[in-house]
LUMGUNU-848896 format. One record per residue: residue number from 1; residue in one letter; x, y, z of N, C-alpha, C in turn. Coordinates in steps of 0.2 Angstrom, whole numbers, plus 5000, padded with zeros to 4 digits. Layout:
N
num	residu	n.u	n.v	n.w	ca.u	ca.v	ca.w	c.u	c.v	c.w
NUM	a	X	Y	Z	X	Y	Z	X	Y	Z
...
END
This chain:
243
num	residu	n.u	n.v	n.w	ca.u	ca.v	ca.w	c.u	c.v	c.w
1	x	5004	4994	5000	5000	5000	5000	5004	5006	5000
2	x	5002	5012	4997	5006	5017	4994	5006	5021	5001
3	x	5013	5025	5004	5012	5030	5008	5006	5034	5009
4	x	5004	5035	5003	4999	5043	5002	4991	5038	5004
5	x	4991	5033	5005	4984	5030	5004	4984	5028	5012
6	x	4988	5026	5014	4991	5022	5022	4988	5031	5026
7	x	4992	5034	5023	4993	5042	5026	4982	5043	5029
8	x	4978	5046	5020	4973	5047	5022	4970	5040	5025
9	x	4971	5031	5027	4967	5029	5029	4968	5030	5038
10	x	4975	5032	5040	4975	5035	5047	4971	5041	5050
11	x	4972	5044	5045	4966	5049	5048	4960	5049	5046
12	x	4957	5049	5040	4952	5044	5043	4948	5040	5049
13	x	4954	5036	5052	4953	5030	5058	4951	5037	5063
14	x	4958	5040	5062	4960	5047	5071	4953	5051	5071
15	x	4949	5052	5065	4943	5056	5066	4936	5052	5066
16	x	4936	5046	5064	4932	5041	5065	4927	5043	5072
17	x	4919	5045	5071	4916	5046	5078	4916	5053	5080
18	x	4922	5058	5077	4920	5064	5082	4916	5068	5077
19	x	4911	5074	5078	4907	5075	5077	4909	5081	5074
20	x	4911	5085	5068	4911	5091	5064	4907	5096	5067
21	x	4908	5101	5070	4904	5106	5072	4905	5112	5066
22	x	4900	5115	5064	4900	5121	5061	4895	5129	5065
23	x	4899	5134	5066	4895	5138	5066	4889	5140	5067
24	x	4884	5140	5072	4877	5141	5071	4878	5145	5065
25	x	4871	5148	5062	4872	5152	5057	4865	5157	5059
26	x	4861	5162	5061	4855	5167	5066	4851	5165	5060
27	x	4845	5165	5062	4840	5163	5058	4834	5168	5061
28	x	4836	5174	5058	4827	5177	5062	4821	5178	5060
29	x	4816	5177	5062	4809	5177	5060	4808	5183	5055
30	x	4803	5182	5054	4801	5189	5046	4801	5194	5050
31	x	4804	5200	5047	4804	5206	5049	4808	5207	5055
32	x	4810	5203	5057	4815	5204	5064	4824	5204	5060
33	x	4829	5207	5063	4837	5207	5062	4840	5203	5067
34	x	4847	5199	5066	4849	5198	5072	4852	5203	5074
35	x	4853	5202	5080	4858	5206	5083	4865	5201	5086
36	x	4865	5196	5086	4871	5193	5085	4874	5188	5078
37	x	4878	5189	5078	4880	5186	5072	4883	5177	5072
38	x	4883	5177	5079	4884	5170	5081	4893	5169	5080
39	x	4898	5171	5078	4903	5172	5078	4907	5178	5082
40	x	4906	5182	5083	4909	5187	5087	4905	5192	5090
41	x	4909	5197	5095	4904	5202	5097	4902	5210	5093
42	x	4904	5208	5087	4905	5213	5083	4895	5215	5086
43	x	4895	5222	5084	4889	5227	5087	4887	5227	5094
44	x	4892	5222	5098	4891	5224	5105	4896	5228	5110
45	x	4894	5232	5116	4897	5235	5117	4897	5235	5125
46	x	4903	5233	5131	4904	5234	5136	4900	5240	5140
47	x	4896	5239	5145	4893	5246	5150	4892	5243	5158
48	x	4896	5247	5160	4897	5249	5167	4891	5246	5169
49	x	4890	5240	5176	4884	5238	5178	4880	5245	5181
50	x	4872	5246	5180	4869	5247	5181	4871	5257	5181
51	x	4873	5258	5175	4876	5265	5174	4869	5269	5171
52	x	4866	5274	5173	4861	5278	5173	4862	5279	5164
53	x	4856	5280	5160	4857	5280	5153	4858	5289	5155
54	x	4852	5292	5160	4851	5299	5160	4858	5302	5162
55	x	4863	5299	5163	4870	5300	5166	4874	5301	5159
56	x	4872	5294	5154	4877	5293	5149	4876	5300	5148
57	x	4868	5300	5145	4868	5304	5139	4870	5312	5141
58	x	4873	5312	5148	4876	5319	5147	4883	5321	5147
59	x	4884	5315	5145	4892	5316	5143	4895	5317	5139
60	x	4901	5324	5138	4902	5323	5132	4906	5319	5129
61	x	4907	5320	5122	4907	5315	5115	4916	5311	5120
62	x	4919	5314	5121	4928	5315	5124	4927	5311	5129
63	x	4920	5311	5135	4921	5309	5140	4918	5299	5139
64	x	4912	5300	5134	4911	5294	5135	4913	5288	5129
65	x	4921	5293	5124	4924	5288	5121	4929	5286	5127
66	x	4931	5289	5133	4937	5287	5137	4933	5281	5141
67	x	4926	5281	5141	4923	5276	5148	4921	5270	5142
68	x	4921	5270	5136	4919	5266	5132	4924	5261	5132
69	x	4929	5264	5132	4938	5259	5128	4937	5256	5136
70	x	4937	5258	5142	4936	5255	5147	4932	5249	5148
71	x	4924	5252	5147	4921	5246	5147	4921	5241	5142
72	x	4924	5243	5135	4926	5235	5132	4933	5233	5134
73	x	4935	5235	5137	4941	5229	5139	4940	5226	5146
74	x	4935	5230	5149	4931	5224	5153	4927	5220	5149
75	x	4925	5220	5145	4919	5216	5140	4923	5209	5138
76	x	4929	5209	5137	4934	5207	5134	4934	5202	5137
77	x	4936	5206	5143	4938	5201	5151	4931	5195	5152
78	x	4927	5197	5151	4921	5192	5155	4916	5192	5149
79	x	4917	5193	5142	4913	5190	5139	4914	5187	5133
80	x	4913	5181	5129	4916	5178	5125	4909	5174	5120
81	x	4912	5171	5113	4906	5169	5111	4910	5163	5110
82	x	4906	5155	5111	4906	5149	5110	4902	5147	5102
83	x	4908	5150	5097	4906	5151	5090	4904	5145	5087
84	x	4905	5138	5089	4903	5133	5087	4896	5130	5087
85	x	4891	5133	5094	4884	5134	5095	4881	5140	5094
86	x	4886	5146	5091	4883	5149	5090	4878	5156	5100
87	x	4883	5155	5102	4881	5157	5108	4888	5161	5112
88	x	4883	5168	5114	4887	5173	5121	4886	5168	5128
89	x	4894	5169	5129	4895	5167	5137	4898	5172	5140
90	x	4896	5172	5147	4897	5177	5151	4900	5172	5158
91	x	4904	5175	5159	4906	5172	5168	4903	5176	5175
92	x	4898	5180	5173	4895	5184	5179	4899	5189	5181
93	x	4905	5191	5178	4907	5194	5182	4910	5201	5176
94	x	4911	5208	5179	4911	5213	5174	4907	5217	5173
95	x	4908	5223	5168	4903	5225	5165	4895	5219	5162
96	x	4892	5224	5159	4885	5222	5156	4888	5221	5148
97	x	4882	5216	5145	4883	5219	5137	4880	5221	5132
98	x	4878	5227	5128	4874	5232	5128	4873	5233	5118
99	x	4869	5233	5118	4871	5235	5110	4874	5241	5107
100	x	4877	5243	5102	4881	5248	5102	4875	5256	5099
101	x	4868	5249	5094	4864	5255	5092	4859	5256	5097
102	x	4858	5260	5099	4851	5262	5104	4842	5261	5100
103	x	4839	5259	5105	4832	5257	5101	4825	5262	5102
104	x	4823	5263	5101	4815	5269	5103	4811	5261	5105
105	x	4804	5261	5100	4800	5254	5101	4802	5249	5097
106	x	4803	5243	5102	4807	5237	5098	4801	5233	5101
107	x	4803	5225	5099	4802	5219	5099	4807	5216	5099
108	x	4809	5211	5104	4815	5207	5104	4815	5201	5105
109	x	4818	5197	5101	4820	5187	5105	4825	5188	5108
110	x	4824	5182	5113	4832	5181	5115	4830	5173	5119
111	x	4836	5169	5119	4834	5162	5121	4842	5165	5126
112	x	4842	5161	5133	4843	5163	5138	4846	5154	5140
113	x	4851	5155	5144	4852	5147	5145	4856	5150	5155
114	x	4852	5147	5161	4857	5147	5165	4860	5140	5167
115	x	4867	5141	5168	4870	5135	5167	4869	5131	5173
116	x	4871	5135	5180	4869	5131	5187	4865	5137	5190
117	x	4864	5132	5195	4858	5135	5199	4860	5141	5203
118	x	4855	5145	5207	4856	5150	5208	4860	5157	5204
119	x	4860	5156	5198	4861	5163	5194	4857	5168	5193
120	x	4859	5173	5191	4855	5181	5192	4858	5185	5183
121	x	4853	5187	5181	4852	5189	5175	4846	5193	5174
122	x	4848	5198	5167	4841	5199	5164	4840	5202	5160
123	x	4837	5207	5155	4838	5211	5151	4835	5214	5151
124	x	4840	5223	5151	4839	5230	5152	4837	5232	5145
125	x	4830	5237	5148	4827	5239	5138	4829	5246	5139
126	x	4834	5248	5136	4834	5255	5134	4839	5257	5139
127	x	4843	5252	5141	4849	5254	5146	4845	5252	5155
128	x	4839	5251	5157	4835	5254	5161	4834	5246	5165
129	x	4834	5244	5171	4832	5239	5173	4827	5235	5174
130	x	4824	5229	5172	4825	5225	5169	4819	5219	5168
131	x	4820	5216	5164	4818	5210	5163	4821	5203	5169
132	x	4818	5201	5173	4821	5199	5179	4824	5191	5174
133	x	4829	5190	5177	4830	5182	5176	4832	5178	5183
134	x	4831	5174	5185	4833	5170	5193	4831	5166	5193
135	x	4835	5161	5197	4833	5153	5198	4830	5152	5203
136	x	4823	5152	5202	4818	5151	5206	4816	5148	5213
137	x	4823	5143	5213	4825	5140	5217	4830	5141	5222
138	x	4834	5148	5221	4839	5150	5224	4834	5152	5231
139	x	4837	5149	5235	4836	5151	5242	4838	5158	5246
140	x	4844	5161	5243	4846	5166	5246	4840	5172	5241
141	x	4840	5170	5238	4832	5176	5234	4828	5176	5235
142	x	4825	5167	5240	4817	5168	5242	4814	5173	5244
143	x	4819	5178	5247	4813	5184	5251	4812	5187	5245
144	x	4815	5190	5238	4816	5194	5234	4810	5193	5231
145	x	4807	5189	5232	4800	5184	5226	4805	5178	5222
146	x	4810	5176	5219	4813	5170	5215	4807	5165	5214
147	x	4806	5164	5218	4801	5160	5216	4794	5159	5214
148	x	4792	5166	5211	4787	5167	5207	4788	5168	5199
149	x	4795	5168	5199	4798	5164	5193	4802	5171	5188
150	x	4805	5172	5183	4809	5176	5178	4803	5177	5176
151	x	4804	5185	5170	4799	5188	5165	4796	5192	5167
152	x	4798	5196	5173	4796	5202	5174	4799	5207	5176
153	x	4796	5212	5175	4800	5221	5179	4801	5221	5187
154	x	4806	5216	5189	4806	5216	5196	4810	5222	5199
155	x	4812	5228	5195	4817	5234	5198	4809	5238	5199
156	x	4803	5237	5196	4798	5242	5198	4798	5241	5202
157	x	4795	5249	5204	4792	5252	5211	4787	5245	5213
158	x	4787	5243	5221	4782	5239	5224	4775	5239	5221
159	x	4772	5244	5221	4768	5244	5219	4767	5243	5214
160	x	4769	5241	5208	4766	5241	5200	4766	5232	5200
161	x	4757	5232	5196	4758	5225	5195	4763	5220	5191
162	x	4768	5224	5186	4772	5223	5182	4778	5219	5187
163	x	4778	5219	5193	4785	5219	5197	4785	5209	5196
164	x	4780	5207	5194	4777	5200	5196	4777	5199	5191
165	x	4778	5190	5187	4776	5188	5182	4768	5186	5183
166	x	4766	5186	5178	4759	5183	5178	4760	5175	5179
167	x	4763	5174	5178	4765	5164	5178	4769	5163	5181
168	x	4771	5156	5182	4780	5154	5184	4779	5151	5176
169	x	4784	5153	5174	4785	5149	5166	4792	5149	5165
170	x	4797	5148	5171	4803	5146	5166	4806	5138	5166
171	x	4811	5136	5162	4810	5129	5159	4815	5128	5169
172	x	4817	5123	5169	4824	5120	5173	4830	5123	5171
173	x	4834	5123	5178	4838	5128	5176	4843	5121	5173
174	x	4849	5124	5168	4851	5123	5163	4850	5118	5157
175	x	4842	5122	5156	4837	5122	5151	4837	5129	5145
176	x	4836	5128	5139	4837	5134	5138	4828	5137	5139
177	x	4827	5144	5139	4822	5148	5138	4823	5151	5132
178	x	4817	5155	5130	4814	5158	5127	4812	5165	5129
179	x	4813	5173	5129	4810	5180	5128	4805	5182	5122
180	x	4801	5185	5123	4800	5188	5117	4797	5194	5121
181	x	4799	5199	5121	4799	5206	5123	4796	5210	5120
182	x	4794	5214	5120	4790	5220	5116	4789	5226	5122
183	x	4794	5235	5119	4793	5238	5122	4787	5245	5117
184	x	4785	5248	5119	4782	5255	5116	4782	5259	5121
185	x	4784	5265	5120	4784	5271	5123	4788	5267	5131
186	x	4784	5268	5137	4786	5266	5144	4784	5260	5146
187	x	4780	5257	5140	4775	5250	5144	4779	5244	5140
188	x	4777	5239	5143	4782	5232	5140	4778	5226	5142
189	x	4779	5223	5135	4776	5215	5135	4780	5212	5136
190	x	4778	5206	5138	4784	5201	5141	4781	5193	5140
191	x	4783	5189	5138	4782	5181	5134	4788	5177	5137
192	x	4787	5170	5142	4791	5168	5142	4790	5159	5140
193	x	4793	5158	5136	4791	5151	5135	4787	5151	5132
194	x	4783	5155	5129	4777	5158	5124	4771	5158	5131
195	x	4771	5163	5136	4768	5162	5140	4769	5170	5142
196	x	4764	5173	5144	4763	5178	5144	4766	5181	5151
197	x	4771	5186	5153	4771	5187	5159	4770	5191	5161
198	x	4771	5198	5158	4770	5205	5158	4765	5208	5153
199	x	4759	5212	5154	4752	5214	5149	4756	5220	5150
200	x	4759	5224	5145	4759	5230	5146	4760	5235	5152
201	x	4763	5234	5157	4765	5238	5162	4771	5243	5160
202	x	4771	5249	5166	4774	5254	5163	4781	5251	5166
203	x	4789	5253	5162	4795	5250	5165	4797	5256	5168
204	x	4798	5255	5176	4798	5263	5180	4806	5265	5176
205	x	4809	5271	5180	4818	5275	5179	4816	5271	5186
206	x	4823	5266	5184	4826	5264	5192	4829	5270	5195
207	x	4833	5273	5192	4840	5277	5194	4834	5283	5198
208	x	4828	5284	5195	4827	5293	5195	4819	5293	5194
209	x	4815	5290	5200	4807	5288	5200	4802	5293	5197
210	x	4806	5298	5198	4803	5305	5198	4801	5304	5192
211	x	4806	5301	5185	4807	5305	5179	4804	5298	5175
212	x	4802	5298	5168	4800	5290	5163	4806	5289	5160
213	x	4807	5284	5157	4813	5281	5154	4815	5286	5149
214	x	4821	5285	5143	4821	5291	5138	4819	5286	5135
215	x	4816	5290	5128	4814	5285	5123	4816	5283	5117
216	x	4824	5283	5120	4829	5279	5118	4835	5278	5120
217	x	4838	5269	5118	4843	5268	5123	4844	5259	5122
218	x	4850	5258	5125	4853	5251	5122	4849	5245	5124
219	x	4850	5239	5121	4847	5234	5125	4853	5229	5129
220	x	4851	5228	5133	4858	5226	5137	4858	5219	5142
221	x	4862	5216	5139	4861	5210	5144	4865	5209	5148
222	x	4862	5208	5156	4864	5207	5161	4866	5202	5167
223	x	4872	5201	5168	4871	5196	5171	4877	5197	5178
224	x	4876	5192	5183	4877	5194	5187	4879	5187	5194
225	x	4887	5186	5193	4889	5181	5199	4890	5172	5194
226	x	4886	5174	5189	4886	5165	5187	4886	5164	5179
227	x	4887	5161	5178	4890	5159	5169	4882	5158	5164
228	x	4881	5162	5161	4875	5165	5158	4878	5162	5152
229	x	4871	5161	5145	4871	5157	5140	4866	5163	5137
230	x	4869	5166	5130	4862	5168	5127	4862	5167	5116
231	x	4857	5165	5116	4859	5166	5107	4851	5169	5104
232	x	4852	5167	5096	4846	5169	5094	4843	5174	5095
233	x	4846	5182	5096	4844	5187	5098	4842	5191	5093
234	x	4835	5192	5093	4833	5196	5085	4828	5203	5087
235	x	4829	5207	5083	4825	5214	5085	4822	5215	5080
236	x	4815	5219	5079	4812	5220	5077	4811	5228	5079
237	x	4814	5234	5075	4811	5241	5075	4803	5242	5073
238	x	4800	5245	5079	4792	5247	5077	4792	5255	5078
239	x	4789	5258	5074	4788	5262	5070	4784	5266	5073
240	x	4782	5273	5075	4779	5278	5078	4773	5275	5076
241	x	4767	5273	5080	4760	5273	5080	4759	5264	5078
242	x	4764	5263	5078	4766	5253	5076	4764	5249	5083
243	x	4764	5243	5081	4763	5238	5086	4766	5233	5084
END
């Protein structure tokens, strides 16, 4: 048998069984874009946890390219994409990750994975706090509510029914979930598992009760202490007087 023949039936045998992965490739529903590209973080941008948008936006142009080069080199630090599934991983720890274009009224996917238990997560609309995520099951959150489940505005004031999901509707933790978001103007829908959790409730200004969100600004994934999974992330821009 010839060198050249021996050669490919070795390798051959050496790769026998292992499994070719290729790149997810974003697949968004009609009318939605992704907003990741499944390969890199190209359109995402490092933001200071829980940094006031009404803060950002008064900085000048000098002051918030010197906090930007900062936050992405903490982004750097604690956030990375697993290009072979096509998925953002996060190690909890750092900045947030925010997208680079600000949104007015959106519609948004996102599938969500936490890996172990007790994780803390969730996704800020317009820079503002949040879409709650938590393991239901974390005992050190039981007084917070945790176990009335993920999918809602749990930074609202006490009083707004939005603070509470309508359901428990999240899968086992590391299971993945399902968002599908919808904000206009200050109020916000919320679907989790195709399961409704939020009707329209207004999203308060955590930072500043006084004042309503601006009405425009990043959407930003948050996480926070534990190794967070997110892909599939697709937006949908809606249009002044749109639904």
């Amino acid at each position: 048998m010839r060198p050249t023949v021996m050669l490919l039936l070795a390798l051959a045998a050496g790769t026998a069984g292992i499994e070719i992965q290729t790149p997810a490739t974003p697949k968004p529903p009609k009318g939605f874009t992704a907003l990741f590209n499944g390969k890199d973080l190209g359109g995402w941008r490092g933001r200071q946890q829980d940094y006031s948008p009404d803060t950002e936006a008064k900085l000048s142009r000098e002051e918030l390219a010197a906090k930007q080069a900062e936050w992405n080199t903490d982004r750097d630090a604690h956030w990375s994409v697993d290009a072979a599934k096509g998925e953002i991983v996060s190690d909890g720890k750092g900045v947030f990750l925010a997208t680079g274009k600000d949104y007015g009224d959106f519609e948004i996917y996102v599938d969500w994975l936490m890996v172990n238990h007790n994780g803390d997560s969730g996704v800020y609309l317009r820079g503002y706090p949040q879409v709650q995520v938590w393991d239901p099951e974390n005992p050190r959150e039981e007084r917070n509510g945790a176990a009335k489940g993920s999918g809602a505005l749990w930074n609202d004031n006490p009083d707004n029914p939005g603070r509470w999901p309508l359901v428990k509707a999240d899968n086992p933790v590391g299971e993945w979930n399902t968002f599908r978001i919808k904000m206009i103007g200050s109020k916000v829908w919320v679907w989790l598992n195709g399961k409704a959790t939020v009707d329209g409730q207004v999203l308060d200004n955590y930072f500043d009760r006084t004042q309503p969100v601006l009405p425009r600004g990043p959407i930003e994934l948050q996480t926070h202490g534990s190794e967070i999974r997110f892909r599939n992330i697709y937006v949908r821009e809606i249009p002044p007087g749109g639904q």
